[in-house]
Each structure stands twice: as C-alpha cells, then as structure tokens.
Z-matrix of the N, CA and C atoms (Angstrom, degrees):
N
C 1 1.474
C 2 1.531 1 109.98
N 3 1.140 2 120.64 1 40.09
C 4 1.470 3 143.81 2 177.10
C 5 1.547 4 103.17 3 -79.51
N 6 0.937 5 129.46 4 -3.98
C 7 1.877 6 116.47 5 -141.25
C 8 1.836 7 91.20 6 -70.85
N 9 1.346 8 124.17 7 -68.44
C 10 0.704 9 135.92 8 -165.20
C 11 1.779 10 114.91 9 -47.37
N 12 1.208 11 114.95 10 -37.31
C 13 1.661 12 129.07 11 174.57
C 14 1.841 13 90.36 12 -69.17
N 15 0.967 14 137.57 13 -50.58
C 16 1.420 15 147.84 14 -170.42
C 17 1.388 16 92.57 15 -50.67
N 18 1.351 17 119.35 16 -78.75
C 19 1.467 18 125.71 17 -166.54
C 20 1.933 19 96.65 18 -59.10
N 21 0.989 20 113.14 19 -39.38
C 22 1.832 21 98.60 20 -170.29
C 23 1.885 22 100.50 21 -57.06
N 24 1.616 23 115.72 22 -43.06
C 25 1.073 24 95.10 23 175.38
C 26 1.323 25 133.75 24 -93.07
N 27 1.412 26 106.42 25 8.01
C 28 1.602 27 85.33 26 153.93
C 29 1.427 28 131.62 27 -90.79
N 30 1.650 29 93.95 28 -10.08
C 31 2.091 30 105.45 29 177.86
C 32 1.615 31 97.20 30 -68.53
N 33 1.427 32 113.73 31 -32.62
C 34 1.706 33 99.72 32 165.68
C 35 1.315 34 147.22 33 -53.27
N 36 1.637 35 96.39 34 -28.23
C 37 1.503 36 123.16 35 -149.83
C 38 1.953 37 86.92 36 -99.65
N 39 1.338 38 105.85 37 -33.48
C 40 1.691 39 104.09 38 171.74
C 41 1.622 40 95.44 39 -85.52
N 42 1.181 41 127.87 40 -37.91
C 43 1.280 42 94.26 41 -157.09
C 44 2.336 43 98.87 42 -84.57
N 45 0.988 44 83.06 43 11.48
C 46 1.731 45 91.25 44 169.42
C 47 1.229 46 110.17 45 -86.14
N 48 2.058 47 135.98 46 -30.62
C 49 0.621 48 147.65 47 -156.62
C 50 1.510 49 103.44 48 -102.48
C-alpha cells in the first residue's frame, strides 16, 4: 500500500528533471 509514496517519488524525480 505504497502506491501513493511511489508516485510522489517519481513527481520528484521529474520535477528534478
């Protein structure tokens, strides 16, 4: 029940990009 922690880091990993 991670999903939501999952998606925050990839909106990080673009918004790093």
């Amino acid at each position: 029940m991670c999903l939501h922690r999952s998606r925050s880091k990839m909106i990080d990993l673009a918004s790093l990009y």
